[in-house]
C-alpha positions as CSV (number, residue, x, y, z in Angstrom):
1,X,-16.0,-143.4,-7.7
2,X,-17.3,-140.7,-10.2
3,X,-18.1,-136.7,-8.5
4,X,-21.5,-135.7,-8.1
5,X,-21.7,-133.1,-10.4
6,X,-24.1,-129.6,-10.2
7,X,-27.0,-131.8,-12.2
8,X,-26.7,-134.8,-10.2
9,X,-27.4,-132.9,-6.6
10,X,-30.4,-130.7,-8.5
11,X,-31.6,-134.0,-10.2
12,X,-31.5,-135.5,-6.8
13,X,-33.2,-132.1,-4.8
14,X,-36.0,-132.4,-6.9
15,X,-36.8,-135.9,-6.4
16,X,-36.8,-135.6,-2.4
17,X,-38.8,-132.2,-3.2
18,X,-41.4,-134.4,-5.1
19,X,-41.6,-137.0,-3.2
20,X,-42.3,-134.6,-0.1
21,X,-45.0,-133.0,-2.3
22,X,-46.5,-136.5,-2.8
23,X,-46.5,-137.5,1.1
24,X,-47.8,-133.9,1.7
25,X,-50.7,-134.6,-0.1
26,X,-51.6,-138.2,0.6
27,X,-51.6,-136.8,4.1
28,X,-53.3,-133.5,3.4
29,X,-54.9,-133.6,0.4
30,X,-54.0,-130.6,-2.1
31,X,-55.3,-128.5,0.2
32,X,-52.0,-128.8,2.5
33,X,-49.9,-128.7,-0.3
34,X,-47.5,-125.8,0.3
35,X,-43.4,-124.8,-0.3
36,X,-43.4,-124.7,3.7
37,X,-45.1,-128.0,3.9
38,X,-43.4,-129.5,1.7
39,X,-39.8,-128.0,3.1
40,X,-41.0,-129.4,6.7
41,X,-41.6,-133.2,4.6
42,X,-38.3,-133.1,3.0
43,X,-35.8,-132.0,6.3
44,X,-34.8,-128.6,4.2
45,X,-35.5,-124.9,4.1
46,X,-38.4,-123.9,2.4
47,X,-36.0,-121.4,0.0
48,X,-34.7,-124.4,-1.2
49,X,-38.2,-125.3,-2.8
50,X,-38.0,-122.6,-4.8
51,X,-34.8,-122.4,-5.9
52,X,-35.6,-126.4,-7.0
53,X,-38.9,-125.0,-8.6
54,X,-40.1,-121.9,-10.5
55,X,-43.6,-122.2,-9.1
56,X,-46.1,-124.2,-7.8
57,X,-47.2,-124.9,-11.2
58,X,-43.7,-126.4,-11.9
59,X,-44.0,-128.5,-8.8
60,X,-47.3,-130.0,-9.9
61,X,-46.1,-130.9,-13.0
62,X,-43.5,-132.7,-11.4
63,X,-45.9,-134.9,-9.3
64,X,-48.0,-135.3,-12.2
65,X,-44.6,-136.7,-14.0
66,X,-44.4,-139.0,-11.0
67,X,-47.2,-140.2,-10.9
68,X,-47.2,-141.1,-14.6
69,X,-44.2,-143.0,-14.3
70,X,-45.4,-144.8,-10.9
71,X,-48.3,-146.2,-12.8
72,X,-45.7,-147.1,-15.9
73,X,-43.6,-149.4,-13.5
74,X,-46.6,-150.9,-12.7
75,X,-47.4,-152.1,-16.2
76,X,-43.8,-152.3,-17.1
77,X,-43.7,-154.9,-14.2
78,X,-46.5,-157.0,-16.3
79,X,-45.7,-159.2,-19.5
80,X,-48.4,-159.5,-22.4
81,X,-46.3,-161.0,-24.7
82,X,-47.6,-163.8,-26.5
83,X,-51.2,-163.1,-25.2
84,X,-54.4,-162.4,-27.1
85,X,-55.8,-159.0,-26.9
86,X,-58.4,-159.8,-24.9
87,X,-56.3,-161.8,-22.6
88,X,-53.7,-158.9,-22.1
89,X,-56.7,-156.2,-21.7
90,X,-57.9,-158.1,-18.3
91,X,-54.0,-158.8,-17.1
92,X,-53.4,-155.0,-17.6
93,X,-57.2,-154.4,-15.5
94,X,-56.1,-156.4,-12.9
95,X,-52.3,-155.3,-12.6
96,X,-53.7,-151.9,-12.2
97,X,-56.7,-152.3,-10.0
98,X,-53.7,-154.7,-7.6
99,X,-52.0,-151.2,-7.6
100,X,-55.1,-149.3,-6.5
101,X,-55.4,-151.4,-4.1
102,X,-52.2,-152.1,-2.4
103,X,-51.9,-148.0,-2.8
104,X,-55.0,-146.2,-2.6
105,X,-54.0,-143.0,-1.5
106,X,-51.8,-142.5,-5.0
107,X,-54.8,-143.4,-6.7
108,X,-56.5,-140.1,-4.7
109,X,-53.4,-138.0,-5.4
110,X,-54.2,-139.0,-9.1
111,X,-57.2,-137.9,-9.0
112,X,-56.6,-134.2,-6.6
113,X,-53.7,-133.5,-9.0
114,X,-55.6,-133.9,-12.1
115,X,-58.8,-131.8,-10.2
116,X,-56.2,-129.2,-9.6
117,X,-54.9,-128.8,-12.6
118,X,-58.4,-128.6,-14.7
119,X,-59.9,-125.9,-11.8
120,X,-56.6,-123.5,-11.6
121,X,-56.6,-123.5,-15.2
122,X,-54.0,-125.5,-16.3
123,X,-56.0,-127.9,-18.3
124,X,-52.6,-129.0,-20.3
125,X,-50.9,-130.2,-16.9
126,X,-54.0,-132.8,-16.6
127,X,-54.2,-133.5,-20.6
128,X,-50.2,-134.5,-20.5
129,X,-51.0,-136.7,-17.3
130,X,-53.9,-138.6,-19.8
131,X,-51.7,-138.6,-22.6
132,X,-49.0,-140.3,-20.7
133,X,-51.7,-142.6,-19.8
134,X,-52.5,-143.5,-23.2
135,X,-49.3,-144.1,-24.5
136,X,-48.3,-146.2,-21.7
137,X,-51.5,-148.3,-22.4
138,X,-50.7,-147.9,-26.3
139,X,-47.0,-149.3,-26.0
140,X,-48.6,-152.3,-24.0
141,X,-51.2,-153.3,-26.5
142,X,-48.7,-153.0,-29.2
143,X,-46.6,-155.9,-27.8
144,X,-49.2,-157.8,-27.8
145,X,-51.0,-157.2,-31.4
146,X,-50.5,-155.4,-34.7
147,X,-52.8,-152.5,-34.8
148,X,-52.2,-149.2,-36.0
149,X,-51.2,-146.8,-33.9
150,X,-54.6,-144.6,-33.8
151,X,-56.5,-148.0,-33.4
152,X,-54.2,-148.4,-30.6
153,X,-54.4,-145.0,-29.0
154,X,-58.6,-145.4,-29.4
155,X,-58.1,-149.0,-27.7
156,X,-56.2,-147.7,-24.9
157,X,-58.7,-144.4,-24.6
158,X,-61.3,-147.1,-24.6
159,X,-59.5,-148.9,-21.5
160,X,-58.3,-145.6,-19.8
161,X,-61.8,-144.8,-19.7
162,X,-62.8,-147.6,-17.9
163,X,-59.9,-147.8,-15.3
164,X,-60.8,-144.5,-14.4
165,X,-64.4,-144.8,-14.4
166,X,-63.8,-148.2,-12.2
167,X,-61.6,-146.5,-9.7
C-alpha cells in the first residue's frame, strides 16, 4: 500500500474541517459558526483550523465548494440522455426538489452561506456558488440538446431561478 503523503493528510484535514463547519451550521445556523466550534465538531484543536485555513473567509469558500458539488452529485446521479428538453427540465426539478426534501437543512445552509457572503461583503464567494450552479445545470441540458452555450447558460439561469424561487 502507497504512503500518505504531506497533501494527502492536509487534503483529508480540510475535508473533516468542512464537514464540521457544515454540521456546525445545520445545527447553529451561521451564527455558531466559529474555529472553536468547529474544532469541538471535528474531535481536534481549534489551532488546527487555522493552520487548515487562512481565515474564515477561506473556510466559507470551502463550504460553498461543498455544497456546489453536493448538489452536482445529485444531478450527476440523474440521466437526461435521450430525453426532450422539456422532459429533462422536470426530471432535473424533481431530482432536486427529492434532495431538498430528503435534506432540508443543506438547502438552509445554502441559503445562510450565500446570505453571508453578500452581507460581509464577499459578493464573489456567493456569485461563484451561482456560477457553479449554472454550469452544473448548463452541462445537463447540453446532454440532452444542441444549443449554444449562452442559450444554455440563459436556459439554466432561467431554471436556477425557479429552483431557487421554489425552495
Amino acid at each position: 500500500m502507497g504512503k500518505t503523503t504531506t497533501k494527502d493528510k492536509a487534503k483529508a484535514r480540510r475535508a473533516l474541517i468542512t464537514e464540521a463547519a457544515l454540521t456546525v451550521i445545520i445545527r447553529d445556523g451561521m451564527s455558531g459558526l466559529s474555529s472553536r466550534a468547529v474544532a469541538r465538531e471535528a474531535g481536534i484543536n481549534s489551532a488546527m483550523v487555522h493552520y487548515a485555513f487562512d481565515n474564515m473567509q477561506a473556510l466559507v469558500r470551502a463550504l460553498l465548494t461543498r455544497v456546489v458539488q453536493g448538489a452536482a452529485a445529485v444531478l450527476d446521479e440523474v440521466s437526461v440522455e435521450g430525453q426532450s428538453l422539456s422532459e429533462a427540465i422536470e426530471t432535473l426539478a424533481h431530482a432536486f426538489w427529492q434532495h431538498v426534501v430528503d435534506e432540508p437543512e443543506l438547502a438552509r445552509v445554502q441559503y445562510e452561506l450565500t446570505l453571508h457572503a453578500l452581507s460581509s461583503g464577499l459578493p464573489e464567494l456567493a456569485q461563484a456558488q451561482y456560477e457553479g450552479y449554472l454550469q452544473i445545470t448548463a452541462d445537463k441540458f447540453g446532454q440532452t440538446c444542441s444549443l449554444s452555450e449562452d442559450s444554455l447558460q440563459t436556459l439554466a439561469g432561467a431554471c436556477v431561478g425557479m429552483v431557487d424561487g421554489i425552495t
